[in-house]
C-alpha positions as CSV (number, residue, x, y, z in Angstrom):
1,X,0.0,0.0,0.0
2,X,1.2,3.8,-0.8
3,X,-0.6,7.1,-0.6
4,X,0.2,8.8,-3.7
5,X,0.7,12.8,-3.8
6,X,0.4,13.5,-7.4
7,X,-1.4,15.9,-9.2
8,X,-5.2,15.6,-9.5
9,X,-5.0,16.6,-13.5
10,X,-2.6,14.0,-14.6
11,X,-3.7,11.1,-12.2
12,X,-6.6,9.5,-13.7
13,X,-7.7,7.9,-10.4
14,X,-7.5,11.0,-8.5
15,X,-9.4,12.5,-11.6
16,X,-12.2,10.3,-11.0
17,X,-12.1,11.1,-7.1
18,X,-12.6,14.9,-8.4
19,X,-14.5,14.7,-11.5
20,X,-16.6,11.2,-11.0
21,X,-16.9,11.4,-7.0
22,X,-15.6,7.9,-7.3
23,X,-14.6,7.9,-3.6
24,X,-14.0,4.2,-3.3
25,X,-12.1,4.0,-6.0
26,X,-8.7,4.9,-4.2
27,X,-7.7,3.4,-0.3
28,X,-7.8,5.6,1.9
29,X,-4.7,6.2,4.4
30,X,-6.1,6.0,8.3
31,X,-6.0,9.8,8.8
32,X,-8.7,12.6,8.4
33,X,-7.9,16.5,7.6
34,X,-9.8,18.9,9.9
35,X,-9.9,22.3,9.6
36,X,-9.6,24.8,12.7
37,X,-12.2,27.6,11.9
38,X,-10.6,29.6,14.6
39,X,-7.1,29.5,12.7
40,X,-8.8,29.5,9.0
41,X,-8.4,32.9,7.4
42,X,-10.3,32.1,4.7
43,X,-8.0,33.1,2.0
44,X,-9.3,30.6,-0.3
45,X,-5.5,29.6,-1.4
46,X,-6.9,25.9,-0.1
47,X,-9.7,26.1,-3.1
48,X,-7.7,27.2,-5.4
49,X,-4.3,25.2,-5.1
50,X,-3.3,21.6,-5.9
51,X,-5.7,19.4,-3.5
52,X,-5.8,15.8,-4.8
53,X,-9.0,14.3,-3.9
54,X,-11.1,17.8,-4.0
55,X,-12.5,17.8,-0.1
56,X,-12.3,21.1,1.0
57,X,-15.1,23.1,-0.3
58,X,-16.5,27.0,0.3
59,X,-19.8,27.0,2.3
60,X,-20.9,30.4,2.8
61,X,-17.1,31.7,3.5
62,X,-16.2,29.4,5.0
63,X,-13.7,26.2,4.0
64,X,-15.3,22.9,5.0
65,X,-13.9,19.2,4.8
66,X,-16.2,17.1,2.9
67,X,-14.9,13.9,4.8
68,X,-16.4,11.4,2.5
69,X,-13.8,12.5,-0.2
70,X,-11.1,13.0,2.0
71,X,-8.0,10.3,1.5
72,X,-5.8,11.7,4.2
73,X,-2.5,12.7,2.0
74,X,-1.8,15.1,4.2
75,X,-1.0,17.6,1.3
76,X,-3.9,20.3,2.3
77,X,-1.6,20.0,5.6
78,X,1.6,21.5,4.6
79,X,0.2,24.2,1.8
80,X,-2.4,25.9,3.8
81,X,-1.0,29.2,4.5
82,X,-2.3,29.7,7.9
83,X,-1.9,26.5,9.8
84,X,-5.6,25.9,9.7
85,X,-5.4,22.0,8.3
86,X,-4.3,19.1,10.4
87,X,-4.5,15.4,10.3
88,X,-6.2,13.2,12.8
89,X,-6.6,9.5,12.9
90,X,-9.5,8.0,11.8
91,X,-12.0,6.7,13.9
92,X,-11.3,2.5,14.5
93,X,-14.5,1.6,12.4
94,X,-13.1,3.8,9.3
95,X,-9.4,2.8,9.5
96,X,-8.2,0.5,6.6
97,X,-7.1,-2.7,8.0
98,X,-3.9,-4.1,5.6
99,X,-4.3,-7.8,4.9
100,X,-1.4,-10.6,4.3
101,X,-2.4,-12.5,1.1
């Protein structure tokens, strides 16, 4: 297993996580990117910049994860300008289990 950090235009399975919502397609890793509202200056740099799997999204001003996209590269992490993104573990029932074939 690998998490992959390429870009979403050239990747065609992280195309069809973006264009198709094809969510299952890709394993996810075992974290989840929160943002803190608090820290969030809403710059919109996040929206505009080089997300893989598309899960933050403007509500009203605001940036919100949609979690159901979210594949826990931990690339929103590092670029968002304020500090705002961070990565928690999933919760046990959502974590992806490797297997030994």
């Amino acid at each position: 297993m690998f998490v992959c950090n390429c870009c979403a235009c050239c990747c065609a399975f992280l195309r069809a996580l973006r264009e198709y919502a094809a969510h299952r397609l890709l394993l996810r890793s075992n974290y989840l990117a929160v943002v803190d509202g608090k820290r969030c200056a809403c710059c919109g740099y996040c929206l505009e910049s080089r997300w893989p799997a598309g899960a933050l999204v403007d509500r009203e001003g605001t940036v919100h994860l949609l979690s159901e996209r979210c594949i826990g590269c931990g690339v929103c992490t590092v670029d968002c300008p304020a500090g705002a993104v961070t990565l928690v573990v999933r919760f046990p029932q959502k974590q992806t289990k490797p297997q030994r074939i």
